[in-house]
Residue, then its C-alpha position, 0 to 999 in steps of 0.5 A: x471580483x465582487x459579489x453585486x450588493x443586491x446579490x449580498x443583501x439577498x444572502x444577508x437577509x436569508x443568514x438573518x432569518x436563518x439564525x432566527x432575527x429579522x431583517x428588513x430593507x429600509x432603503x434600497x441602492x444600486x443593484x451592482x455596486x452600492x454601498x451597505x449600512x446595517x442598522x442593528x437594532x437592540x430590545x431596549x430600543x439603541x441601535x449600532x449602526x455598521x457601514x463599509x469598512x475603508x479601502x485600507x482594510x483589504x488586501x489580496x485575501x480579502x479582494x471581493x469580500x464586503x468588510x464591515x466596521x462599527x460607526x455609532x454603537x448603541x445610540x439612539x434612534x435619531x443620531x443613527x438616522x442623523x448619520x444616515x441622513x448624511x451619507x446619503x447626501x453624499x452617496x445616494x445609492x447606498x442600502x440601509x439594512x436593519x437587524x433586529x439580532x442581539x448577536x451578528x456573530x458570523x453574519x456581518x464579517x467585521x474588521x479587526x481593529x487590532x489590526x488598522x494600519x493607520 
């Protein structure tokens, strides 16, 4: 079973501040089951933009767990908005996070790309 997202967003949020970052909610979705996009942003003003990883990634040890993949890595601003942008067109109950932390480290689990079954 899942965590419910405001449920995770809360326990991010507490990690972030934690390790010393910040943390902000910039759009906030469906308490239950929305969807996640984390904006990391940089000192020299690029972002990494992170969202759900797909389905293919989770297996029976990882049911339950929000997986995280790379979409845009350090770019500006307007083409991580432009992005976000259109994901909400097609999911308008997704939360949208922003980081300011150089290093997530343990504080966004990650997908390994190494290992993608497609």
């Amino acid at each position: 079973m899942r965590l419910r997202t405001d449920i995770f967003v809360s326990a991010l949020l507490r990690r972030v501040f934690a390790k010393g970052g910040f943390a902000a909610v910039e759009a906030k979705g469906a308490d239950e089951a929305g969807a996640v996009f984390i904006r990391q942003h940089f000192r020299d003003g690029l972002e990494t933009l992170y969202g759900p990883a797909p389905q293919s990634f989770f297996d029976e040890e990882t049911t339950g767990a929000r997986l995280f993949e790379q979409r845009l890595t350090r770019k500006e601003p307007d083409r991580i908005r432009e992005m976000l942008e259109r994901e909400r067109k097609f999911d308008p109950d997704l939360w949208i996070i922003e980081l300011e932390a150089e290093d997530l480290g343990d504080i966004v689990p990650l997908v390994d790309e190494r290992q993608n079954p497609l």
